[in-house]
Every structure is written in C-alpha cells, then in structure tokens.
C-alpha positions as CSV (number, residue, x, y, z in Angstrom):
1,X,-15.4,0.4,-15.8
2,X,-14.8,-0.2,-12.3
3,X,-11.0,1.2,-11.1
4,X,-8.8,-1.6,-9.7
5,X,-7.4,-0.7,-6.1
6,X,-4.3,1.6,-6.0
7,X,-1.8,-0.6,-3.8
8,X,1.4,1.4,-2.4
9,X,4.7,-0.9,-1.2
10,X,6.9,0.6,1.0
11,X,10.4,-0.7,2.0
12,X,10.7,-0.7,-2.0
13,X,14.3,-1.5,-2.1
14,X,14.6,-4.9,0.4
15,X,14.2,-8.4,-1.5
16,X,10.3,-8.3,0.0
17,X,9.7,-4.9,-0.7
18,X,10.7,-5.5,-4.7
19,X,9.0,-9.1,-4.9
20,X,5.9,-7.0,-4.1
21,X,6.2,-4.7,-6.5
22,X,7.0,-7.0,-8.8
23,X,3.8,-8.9,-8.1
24,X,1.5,-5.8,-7.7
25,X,3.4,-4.7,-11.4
26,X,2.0,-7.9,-13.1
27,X,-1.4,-8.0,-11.6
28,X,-4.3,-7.8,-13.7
29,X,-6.6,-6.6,-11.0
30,X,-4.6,-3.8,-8.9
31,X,-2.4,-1.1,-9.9
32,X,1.0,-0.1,-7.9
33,X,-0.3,3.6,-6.1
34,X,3.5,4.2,-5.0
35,X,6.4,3.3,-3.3
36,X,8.5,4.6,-0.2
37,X,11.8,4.3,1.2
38,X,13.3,6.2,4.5
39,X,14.5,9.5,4.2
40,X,18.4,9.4,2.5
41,X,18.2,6.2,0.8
42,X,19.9,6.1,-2.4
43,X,16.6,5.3,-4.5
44,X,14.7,8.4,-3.0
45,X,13.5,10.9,-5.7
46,X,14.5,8.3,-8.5
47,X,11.7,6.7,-11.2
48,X,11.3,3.1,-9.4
49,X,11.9,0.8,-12.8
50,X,15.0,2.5,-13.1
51,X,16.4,1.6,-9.6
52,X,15.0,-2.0,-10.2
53,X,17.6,-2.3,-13.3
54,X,14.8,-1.7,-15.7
55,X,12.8,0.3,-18.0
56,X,11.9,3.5,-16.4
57,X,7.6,3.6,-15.1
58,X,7.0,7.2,-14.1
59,X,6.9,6.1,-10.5
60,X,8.9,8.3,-8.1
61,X,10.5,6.3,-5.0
62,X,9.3,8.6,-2.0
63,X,10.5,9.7,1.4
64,X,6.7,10.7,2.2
65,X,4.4,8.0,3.2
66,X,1.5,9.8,3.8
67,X,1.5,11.5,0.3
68,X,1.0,7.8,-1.4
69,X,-0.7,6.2,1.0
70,X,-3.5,8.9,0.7
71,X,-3.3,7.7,-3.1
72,X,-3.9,4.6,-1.6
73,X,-6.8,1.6,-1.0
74,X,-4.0,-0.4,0.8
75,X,-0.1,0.0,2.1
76,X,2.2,-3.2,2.1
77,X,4.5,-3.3,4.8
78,X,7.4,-5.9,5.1
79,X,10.0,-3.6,6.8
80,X,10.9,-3.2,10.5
81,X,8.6,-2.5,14.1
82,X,9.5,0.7,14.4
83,X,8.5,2.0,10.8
84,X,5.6,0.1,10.8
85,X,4.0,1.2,13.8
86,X,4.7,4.9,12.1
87,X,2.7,3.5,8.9
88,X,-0.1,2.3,10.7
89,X,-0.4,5.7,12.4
90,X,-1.0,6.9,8.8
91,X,-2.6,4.2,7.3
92,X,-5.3,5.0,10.0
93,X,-5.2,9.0,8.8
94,X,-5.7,7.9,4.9
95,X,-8.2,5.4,6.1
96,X,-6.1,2.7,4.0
97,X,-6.0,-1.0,4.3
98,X,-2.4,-1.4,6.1
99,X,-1.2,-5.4,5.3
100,X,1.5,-5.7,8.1
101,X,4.2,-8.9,7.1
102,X,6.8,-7.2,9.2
103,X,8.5,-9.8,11.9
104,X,9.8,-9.1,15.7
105,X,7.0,-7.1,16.6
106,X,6.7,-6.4,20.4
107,X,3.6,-6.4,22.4
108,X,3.9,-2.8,22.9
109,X,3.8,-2.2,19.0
110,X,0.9,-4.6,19.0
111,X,-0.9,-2.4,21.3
112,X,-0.2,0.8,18.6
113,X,-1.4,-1.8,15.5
114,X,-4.9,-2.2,18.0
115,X,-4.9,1.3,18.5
116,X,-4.4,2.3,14.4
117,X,-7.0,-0.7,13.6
118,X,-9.9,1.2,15.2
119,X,-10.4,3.6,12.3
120,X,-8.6,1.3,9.0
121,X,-8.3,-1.9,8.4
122,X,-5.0,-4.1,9.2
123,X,-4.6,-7.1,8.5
124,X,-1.3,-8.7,10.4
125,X,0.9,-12.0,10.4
126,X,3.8,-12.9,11.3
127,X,3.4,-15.3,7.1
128,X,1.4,-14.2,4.6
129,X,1.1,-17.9,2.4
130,X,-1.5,-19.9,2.6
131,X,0.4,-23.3,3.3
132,X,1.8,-21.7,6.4
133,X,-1.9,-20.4,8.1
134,X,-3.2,-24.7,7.0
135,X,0.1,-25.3,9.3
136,X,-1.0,-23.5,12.0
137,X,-4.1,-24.3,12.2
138,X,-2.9,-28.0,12.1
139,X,-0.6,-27.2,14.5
140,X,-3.4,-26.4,17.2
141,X,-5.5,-29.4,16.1
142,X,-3.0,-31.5,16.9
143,X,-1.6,-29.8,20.3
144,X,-5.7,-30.3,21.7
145,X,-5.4,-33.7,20.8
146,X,-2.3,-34.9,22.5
147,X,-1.2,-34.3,26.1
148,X,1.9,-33.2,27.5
149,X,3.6,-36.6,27.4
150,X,4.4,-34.9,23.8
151,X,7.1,-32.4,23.6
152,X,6.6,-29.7,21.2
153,X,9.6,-28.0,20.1
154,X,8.8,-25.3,16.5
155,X,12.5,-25.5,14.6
156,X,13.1,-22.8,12.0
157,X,15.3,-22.0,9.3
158,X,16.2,-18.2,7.1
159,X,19.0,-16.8,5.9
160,X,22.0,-15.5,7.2
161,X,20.5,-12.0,7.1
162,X,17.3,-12.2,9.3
163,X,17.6,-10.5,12.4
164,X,14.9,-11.7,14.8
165,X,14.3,-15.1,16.1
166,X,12.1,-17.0,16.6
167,X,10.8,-15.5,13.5
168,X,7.4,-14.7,13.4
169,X,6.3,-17.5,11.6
170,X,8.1,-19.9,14.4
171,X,5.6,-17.7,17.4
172,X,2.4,-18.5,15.1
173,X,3.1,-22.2,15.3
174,X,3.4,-22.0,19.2
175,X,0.9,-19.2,19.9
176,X,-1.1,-22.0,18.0
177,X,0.6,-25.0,19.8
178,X,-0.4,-23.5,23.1
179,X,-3.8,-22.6,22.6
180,X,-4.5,-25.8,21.5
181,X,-3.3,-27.0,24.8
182,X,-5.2,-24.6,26.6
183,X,-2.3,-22.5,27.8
184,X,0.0,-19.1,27.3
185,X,2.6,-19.7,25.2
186,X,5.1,-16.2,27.7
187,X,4.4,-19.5,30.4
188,X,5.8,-22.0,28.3
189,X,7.7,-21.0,26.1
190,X,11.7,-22.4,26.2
191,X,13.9,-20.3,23.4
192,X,17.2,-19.9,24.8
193,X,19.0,-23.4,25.7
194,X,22.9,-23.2,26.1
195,X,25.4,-24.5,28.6
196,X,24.0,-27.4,31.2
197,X,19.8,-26.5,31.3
198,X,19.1,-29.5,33.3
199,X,16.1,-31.7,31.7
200,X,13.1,-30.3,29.5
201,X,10.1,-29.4,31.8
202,X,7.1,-31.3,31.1
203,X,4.2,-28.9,28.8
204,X,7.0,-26.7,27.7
205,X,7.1,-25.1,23.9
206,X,10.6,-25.2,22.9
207,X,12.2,-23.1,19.9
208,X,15.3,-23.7,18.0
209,X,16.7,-21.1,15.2
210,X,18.4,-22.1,12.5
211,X,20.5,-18.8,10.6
212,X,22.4,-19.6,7.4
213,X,22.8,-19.0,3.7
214,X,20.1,-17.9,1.6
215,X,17.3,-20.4,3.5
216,X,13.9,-18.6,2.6
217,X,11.9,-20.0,5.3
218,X,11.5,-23.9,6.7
219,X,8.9,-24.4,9.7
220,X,8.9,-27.7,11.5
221,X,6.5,-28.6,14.7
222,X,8.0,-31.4,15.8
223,X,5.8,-33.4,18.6
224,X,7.8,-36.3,20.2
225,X,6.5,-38.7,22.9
226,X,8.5,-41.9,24.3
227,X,8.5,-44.2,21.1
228,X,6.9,-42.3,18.7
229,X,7.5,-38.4,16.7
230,X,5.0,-36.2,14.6
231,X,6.4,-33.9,12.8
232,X,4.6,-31.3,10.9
233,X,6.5,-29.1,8.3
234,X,6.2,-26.1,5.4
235,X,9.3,-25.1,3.5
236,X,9.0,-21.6,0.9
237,X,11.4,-21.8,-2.1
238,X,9.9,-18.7,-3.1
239,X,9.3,-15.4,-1.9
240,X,6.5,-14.9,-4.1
241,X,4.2,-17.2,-1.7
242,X,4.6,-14.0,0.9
243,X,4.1,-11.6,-1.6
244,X,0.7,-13.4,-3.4
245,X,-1.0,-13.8,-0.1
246,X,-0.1,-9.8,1.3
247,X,-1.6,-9.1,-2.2
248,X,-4.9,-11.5,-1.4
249,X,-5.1,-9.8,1.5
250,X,-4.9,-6.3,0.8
251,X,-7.8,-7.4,-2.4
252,X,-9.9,-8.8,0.8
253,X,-9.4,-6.0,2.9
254,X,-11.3,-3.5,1.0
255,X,-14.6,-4.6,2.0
256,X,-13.9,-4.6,5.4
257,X,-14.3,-1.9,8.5
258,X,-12.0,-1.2,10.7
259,X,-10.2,-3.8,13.1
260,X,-7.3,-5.9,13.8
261,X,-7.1,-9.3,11.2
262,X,-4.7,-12.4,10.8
263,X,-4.4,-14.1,7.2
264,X,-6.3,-16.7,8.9
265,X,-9.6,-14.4,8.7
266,X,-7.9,-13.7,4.4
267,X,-8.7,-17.5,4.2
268,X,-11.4,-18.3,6.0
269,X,-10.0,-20.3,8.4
270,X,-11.0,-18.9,11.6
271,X,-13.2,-20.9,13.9
C-alpha cells in the first residue's frame, strides 16, 4: 500500500490556517504531518482537535517548524512575509514542498523564496483557487487585445481585518494586465489617489481597495473606454476554494524538482 503524503499547516490557529486543517483532516488522499504556531501562542504544546473545540487527535500544536516539516512531503503557509521567508529557509533544509498563499510579499522576500526554491519545490500565489488563475489569465488576454484607449483599474474587496492592499490577488490581475500590454506593471501602476490627482494618465493600471466586514475576497478588472466598459470579475464565498487549491498544489508538487511555481503551472495554464 502506497503511503499518502504527510502535509504540515502552519499558522494553525488563523481562519486559513484551520480551514486547511480542516481540509487536509478530511482528505482521503493525504494525512495532516503537523501543525505550528509562533513561539508563546496560547495553543503551543496543546493536542490540535482540542484547541479547534473538538475531540482531541494526538496532534501536538508546535513552536518548532523544522521538527514537522522534516515529517513532512509539503508545508502550507498562509501566515505573514516575514515567517514565511523563515519557513522557506527550512522547507529548503527538509527538502519539502513549501505551498506559499501568504499576501504582501516584497521583492526582497521574493528574492529569499528564489533563493529557497533552488533545492525544494515552492509553489507561490498571491490565490490559490482555480476561478481566480482562469481570471488572470483572462485578464492578460484581454489587456493584449485592447489598447490604451481602455483604462484598466483591478477593484478589490476583504474584510475589515486584512492588512495589506492591494492584496495579492488584486497584483496578479495587473502583473497580468500589464504583461498583456507589453509593459511593467512598478511603471504603471496608480494605487494611491486622494485629494486633487489631476486626470488619469493614459496606459496606467489603477487599484482601488475595498476593507469592510467579513468580505472573503471580490476581484473586479474593470476595462472602460469612451462608450463602452468590460468588466471581468470572481467573488469567493468560501474560504475552502483557497484551501482545496494549496491542497492540489502541494498533491502536484511532489513530482516536481526544485524551482520557483505559480498555481498557474498547478493547472496547467501556463503558455
């Protein structure tokens, strides 16, 4: 009998980190390696059902990433720039698949990810679900095609509690926006509008960042021309979508060697 791959989830405690676990926990072909939370945090030392207001299942939340992920095919990692750039450090030491979902990361952290991705797989986007990589790569199918008599401006919404924007989902749309246009988004790119701006230039990619309530995620690209709009839009009413496509791609990840991936390769929808 063939053993399913051991996945670990760290950041157990955050609403991403336990939809994960939750989705790992009823898979049929993987099996939950471990779980890790930072050093101090109340669930730290404690059986993870337990914390999660349920039956106790002889998993210990741990302070010590590298002692799971060495238990490890692949790590999960939804939790913040700075810890994630550690985990890919050890991801690379365990030789583990590291799926990175984690949002506001700089080009200086990309440069670490690179760095970690030349001995262990990672597989990184800024959204995991399928319907958001078919957005983007409609997104750039559409930006070739029209000129820049079209405005582009990406519009998102989360909730209250995200603390980056755009979010990373908003900078996939116009990474993909300006490639299709033949251009670099840091040249375009228009995110902070307030007070008297003067008129829009002409080619730029604007971003406007919606923050309220418990919004899980709504992505417009919004292309408008004298006379006429397109708009192209994804809206998540469920976390889970993130959480079954880091899973996919952890599963895909185990046949590959090392280097730096996007859910786009997951899918198949690279050119």
């Amino acid at each position: 009998m063939t053993q399913l791959p051991a996945i670990a989830i760290v950041g157990a405690s955050g609403r991403m980190g336990q939809m994960l676990i939750k989705t790992v926990l009823d898979s049929d072909i993987c099996v939950l390696a471990g779980v890790t939370e930072r050093a101090g945090h109340d669930w730290v030392g404690k059986d993870l059902g337990a914390c999660m207001e349920g039956s106790e299942i002889g998993i210990m939340v741990s302070d010590d990433p590298l002692e799971v992920f060495v238990k490890s095919q692949a790590v999960i990692d939804f939790t913040t720039p700075t810890a994630t750039v550690a985990h890919a450090a050890l991801c690379a030491q365990a030789r583990a698949v590291h799926i990175v979902g984690t949002t506001g990361m700089t080009d200086e952290d990309m440069d670490k990810l690179r760095a970690a991705a030349r001995h262990a797989p990672i597989v990184q986007a800024g959204n995991m679900s399928l319907g958001v990589n078919l957005l983007v790569q409609l997104t750039k199918k559409v930006a070739a095609a029209l000129d820049a008599d079209f405005d582009i401006e990406v519009i998102e919404a989360h909730h209250r509690h995200k603390v980056d924007a755009p979010s990373g989902t908003a900078l996939m749309l116009g990474e993909a926006a300006a490639e299709g246009r033949g251009v670099l988004l840091k040249d375009v790119r228009n995110s902070g509008r307030d007070g008297i701006t003067g008129a829009r230039n002409r080619g730029d990619i604007g971003f406007t960042a919606i923050r309220g309530g418990d919004i899980i995620g709504e992505h417009d690209v919004l292309f408008a021309a004298d006379g006429e709009q397109i708009v192209l839009r994804h809206a998540a009413t469920d976390r889970v979508v993130f959480a079954r496509g880091a899973l996919k791609a952890a599963l895909w990840g185990q046949s590959k060697g090392p280097g730096l991936y996007s859910m786009l390769h997951v899918l198949g929808l690279t050119d």
